[in-house]
ROKOL-996174 format. One record per residue: residue in three letters; x, y, z of N, C-alpha, C, O in turn. Coordinates in steps of 0.05 Angstrom, whole numbers, padded with zeros to 5 digits, always signed. Layout:
<sites>
ALAXYZXYZXYZXYZ
...
</sites>
This chain:
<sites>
UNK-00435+00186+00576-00419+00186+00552-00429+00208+00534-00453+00210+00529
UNK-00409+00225+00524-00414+00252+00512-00424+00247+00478-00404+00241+00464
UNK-00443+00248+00466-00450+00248+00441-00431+00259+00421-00421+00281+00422
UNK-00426+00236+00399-00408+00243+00379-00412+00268+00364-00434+00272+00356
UNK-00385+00292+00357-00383+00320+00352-00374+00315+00328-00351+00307+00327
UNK-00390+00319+00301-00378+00321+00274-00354+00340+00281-00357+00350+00303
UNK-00326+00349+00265-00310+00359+00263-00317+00373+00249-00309+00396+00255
UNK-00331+00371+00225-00338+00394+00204-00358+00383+00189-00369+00362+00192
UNK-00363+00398+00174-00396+00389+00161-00384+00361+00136-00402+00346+00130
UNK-00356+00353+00121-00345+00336+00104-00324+00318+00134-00312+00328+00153
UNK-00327+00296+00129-00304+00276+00146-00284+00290+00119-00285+00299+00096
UNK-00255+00279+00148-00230+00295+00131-00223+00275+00110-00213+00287+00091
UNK-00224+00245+00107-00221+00232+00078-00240+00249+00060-00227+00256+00040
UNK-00260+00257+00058-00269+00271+00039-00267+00287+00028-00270+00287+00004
UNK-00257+00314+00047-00246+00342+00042-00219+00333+00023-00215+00342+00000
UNK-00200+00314+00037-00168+00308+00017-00181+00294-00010-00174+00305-00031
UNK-00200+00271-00012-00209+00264-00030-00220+00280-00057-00219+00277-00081
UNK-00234+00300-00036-00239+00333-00060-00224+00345-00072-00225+00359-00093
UNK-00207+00340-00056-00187+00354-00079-00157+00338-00093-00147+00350-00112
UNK-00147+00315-00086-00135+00296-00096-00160+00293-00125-00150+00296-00147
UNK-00184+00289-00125-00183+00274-00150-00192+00302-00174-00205+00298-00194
UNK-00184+00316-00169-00184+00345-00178-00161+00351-00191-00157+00366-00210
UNK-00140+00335-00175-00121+00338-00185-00102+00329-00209-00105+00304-00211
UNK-00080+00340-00231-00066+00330-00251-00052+00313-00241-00047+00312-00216
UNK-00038+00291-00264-00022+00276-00253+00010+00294-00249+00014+00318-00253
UNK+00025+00277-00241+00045+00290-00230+00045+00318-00215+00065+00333-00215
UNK+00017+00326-00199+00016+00347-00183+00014+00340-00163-00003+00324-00155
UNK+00033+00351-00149+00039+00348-00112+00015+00355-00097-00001+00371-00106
UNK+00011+00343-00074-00010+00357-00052+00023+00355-00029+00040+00337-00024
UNK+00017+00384-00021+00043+00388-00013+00038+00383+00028+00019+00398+00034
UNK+00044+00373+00043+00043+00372+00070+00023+00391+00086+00005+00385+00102
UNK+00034+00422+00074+00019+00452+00084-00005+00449+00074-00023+00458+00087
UNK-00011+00434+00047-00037+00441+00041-00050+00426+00063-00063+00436+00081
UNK-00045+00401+00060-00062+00384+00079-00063+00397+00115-00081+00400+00133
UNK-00050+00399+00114-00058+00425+00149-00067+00443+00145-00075+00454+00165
UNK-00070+00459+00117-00096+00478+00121-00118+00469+00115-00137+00482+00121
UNK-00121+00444+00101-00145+00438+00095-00151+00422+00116-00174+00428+00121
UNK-00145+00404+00132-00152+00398+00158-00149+00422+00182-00161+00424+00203
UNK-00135+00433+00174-00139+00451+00203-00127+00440+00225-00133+00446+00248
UNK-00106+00420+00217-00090+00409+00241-00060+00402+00226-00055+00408+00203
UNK-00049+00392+00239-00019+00383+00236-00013+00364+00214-00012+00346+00231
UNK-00010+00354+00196-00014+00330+00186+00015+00309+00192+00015+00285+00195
UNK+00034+00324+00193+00060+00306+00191+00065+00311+00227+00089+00309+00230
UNK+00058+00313+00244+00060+00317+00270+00062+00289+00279+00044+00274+00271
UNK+00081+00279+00295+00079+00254+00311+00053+00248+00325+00046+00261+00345
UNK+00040+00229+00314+00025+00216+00331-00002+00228+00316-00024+00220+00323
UNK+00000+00248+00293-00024+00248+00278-00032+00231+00259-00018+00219+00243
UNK-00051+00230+00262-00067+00203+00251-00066+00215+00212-00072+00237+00202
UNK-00058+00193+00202-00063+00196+00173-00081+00177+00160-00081+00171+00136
UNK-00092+00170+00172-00117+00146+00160-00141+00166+00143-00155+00157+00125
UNK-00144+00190+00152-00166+00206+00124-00146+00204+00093-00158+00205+00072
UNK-00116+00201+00092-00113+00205+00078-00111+00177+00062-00116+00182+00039
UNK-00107+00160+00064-00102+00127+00067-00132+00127+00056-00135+00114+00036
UNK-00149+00134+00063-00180+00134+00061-00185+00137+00030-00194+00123+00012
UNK-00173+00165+00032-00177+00184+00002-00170+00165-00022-00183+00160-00042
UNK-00142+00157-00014-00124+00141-00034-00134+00124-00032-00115+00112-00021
UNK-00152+00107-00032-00163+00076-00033-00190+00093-00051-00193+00088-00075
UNK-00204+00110-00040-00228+00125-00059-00219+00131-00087-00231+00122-00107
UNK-00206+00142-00089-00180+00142-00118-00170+00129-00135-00166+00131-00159
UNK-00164+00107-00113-00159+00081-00133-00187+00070-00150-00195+00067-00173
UNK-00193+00065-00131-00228+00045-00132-00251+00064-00150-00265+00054-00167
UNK-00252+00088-00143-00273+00103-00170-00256+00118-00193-00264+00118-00217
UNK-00231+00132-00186-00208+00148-00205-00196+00137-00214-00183+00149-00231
UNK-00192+00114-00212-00166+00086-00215-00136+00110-00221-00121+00116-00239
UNK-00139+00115-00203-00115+00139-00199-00092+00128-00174-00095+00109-00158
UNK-00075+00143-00175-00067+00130-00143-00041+00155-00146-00031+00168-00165
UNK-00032+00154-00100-00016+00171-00097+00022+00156-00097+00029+00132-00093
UNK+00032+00172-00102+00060+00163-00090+00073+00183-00070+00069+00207-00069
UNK+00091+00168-00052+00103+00188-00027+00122+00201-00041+00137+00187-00055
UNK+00125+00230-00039+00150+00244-00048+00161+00257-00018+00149+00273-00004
UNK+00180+00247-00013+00194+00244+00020+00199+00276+00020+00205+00293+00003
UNK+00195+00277+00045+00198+00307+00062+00167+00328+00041+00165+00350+00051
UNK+00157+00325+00029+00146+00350+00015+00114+00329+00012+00095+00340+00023
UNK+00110+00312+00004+00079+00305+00013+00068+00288-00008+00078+00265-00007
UNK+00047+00291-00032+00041+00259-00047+00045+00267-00073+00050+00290-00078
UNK+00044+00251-00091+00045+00263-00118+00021+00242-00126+00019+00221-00115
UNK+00004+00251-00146-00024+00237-00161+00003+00216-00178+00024+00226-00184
UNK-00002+00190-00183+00025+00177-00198+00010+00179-00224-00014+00178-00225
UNK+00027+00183-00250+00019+00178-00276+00012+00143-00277+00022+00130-00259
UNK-00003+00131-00294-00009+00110-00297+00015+00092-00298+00019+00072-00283
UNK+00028+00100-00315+00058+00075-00320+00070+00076-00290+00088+00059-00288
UNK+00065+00093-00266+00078+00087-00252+00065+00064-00236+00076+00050-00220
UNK+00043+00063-00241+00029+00031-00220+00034+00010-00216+00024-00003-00198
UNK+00050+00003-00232+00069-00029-00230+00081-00017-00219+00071-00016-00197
UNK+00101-00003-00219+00128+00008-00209+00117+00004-00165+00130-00006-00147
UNK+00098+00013-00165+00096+00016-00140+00081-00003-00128+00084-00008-00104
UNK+00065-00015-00143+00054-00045-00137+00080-00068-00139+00079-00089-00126
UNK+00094-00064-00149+00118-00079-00142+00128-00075-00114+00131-00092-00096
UNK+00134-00046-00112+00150-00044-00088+00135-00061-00061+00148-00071-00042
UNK+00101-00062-00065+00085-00074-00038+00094-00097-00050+00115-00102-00038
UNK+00090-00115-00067+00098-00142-00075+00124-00151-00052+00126-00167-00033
UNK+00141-00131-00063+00167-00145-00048+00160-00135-00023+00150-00155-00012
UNK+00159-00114-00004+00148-00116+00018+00137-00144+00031+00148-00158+00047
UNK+00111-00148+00019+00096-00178+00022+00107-00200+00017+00101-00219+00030
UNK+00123-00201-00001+00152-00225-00003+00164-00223+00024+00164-00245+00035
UNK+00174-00205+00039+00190-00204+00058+00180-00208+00078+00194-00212+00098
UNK+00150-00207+00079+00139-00213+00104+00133-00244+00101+00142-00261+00116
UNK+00117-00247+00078+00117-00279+00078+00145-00293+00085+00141-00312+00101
UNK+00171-00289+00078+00185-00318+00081+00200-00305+00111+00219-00319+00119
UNK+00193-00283+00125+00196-00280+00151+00173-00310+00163+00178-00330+00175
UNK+00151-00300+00154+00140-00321+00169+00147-00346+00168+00143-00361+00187
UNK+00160-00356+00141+00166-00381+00143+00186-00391+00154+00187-00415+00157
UNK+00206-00374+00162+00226-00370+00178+00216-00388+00206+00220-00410+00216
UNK+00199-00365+00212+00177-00372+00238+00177-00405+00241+00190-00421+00254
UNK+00158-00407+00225+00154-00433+00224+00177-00459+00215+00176-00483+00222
UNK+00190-00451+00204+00221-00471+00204+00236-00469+00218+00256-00483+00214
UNK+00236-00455+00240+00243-00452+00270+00231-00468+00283+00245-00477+00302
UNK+00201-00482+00281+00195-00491+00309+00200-00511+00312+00200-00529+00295
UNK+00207-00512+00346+00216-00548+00357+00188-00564+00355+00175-00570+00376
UNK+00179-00572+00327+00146-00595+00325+00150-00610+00350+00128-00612+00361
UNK+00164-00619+00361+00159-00638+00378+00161-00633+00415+00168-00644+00435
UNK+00152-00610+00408+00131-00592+00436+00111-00578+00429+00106-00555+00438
UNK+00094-00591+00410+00065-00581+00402+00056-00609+00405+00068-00631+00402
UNK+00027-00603+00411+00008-00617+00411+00006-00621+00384+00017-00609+00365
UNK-00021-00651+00382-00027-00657+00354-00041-00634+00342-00036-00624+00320
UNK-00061-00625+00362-00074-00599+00349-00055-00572+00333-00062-00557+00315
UNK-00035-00572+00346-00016-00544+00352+00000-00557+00312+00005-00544+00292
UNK+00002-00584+00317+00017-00592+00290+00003-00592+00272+00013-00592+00249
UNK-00024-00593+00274-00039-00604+00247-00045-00570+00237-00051-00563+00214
UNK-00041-00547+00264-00048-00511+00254-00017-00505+00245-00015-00483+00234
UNK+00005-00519+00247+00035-00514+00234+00038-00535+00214+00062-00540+00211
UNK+00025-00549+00201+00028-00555+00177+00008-00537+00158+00013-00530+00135
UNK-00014-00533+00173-00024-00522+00154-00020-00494+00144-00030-00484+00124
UNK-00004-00486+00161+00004-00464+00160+00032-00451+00144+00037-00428+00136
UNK+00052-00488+00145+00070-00479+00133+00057-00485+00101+00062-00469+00082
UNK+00040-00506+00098+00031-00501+00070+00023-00487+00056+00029-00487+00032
UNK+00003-00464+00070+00001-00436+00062+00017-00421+00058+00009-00404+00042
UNK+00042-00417+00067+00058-00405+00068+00082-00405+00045+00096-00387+00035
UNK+00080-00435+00043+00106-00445+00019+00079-00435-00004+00089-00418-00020
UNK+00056-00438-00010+00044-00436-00030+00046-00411-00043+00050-00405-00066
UNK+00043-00396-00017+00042-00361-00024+00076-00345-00035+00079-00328-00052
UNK+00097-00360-00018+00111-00350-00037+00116-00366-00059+00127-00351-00075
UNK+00114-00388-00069+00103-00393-00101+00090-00373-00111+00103-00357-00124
UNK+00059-00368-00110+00061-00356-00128+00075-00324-00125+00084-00312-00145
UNK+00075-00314-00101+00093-00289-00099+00117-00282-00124+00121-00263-00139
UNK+00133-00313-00121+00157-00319-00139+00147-00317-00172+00163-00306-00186
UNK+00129-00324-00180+00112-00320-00204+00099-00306-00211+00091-00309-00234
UNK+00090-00282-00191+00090-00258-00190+00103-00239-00205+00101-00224-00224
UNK+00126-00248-00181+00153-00229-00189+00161-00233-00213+00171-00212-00223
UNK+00162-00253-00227+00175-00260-00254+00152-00244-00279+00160-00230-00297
UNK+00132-00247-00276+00108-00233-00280+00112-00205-00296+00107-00195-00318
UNK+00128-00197-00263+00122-00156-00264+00141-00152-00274+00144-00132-00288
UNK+00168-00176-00270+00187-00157-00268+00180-00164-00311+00188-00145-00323
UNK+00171-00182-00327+00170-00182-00359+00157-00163-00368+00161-00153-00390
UNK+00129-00153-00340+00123-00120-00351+00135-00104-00355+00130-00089-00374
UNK+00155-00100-00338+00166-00068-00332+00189-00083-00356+00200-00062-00364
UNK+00201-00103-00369+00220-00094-00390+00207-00095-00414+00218-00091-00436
UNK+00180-00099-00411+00153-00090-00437+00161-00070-00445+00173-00062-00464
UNK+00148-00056-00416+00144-00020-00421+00167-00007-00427+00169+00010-00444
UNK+00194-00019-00407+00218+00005-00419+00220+00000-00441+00223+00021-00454
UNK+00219-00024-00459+00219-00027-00494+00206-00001-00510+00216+00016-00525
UNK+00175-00006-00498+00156+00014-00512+00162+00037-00500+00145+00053-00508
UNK+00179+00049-00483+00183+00078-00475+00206+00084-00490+00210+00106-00499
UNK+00228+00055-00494+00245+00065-00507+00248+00064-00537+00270+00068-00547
UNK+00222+00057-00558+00219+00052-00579+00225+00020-00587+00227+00015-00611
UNK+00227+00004-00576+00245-00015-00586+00227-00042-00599+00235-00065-00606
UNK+00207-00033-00598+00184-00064-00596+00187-00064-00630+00175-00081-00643
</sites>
């Protein structure tokens, strides 16, 4: 087995991380940059984007900064007011996966499970109804932020 070959003297979350938190808000890191600064493909099928996934979690967690996708052209640093805006969008994402699952589970014929198999689908649907509760109170939540802020963006408070 051949001994692990650094790629370069910085792992590539670091190199994008160097320069994402360098960066103004609303300034693009444009696709090209990121392939010259890796020195590889970035939007290429089957290239791995996890250095950059890396960066943006480093960003969040010490910059409390974060990226958004600007489609076909590459990330934009988001201004602060936009973080609800996009923490919503995962919200409902995760809404949609939760009551998929419960779907799942209000599908099954219980009475071709074992006791064991019923006592891991109850408990399971109880987690499940719980989570979208509070999901649902969530949502009611974000959505009284965001007509906060359009107030205070639009003078009105």
């Amino acid at each position: 087995m051949a001994a692990f070959t650094a790629k370069g003297v910085l792992a590539e979350w670091r190199l994008i991380y160097e320069l994402i938190r360098e960066m103004s808000v609303d300034e693009i890191l444009r696709y090209e940059a990121l392939d010259e600064l890796l020195g590889r493909s970035f939007t290429e099928e089957g290239s791995k984007r996890n250095p950059l996934e890396r960066a943006r979690r480093e960003l969040e967690t010490i910059d409390h900064r974060t990226l958004e996708v600007v489609k076909g052209i590459g990330y934009r640093v988001a201004a602060p007011q936009r973080h609800i805006g996009l923490a919503a969008v995962h919200h409902r994402k995760s809404r949609r996966q939760v009551t998929k699952a419960k779907q799942k589970l209000d599908s099954t014929n219980l009475s071709a499970l074992s006791p064991e198999e019923r006592e891991r689908w109850e408990a399971m649907q109880l987690l499940t109804s719980h989570n979208l509760s509070q999901q649902r109170h969530m949502a009611r939540q974000i959505a009284g932020l965001e007509r906060a802020l359009d107030q205070v963006r639009n003078g009105q408070r």
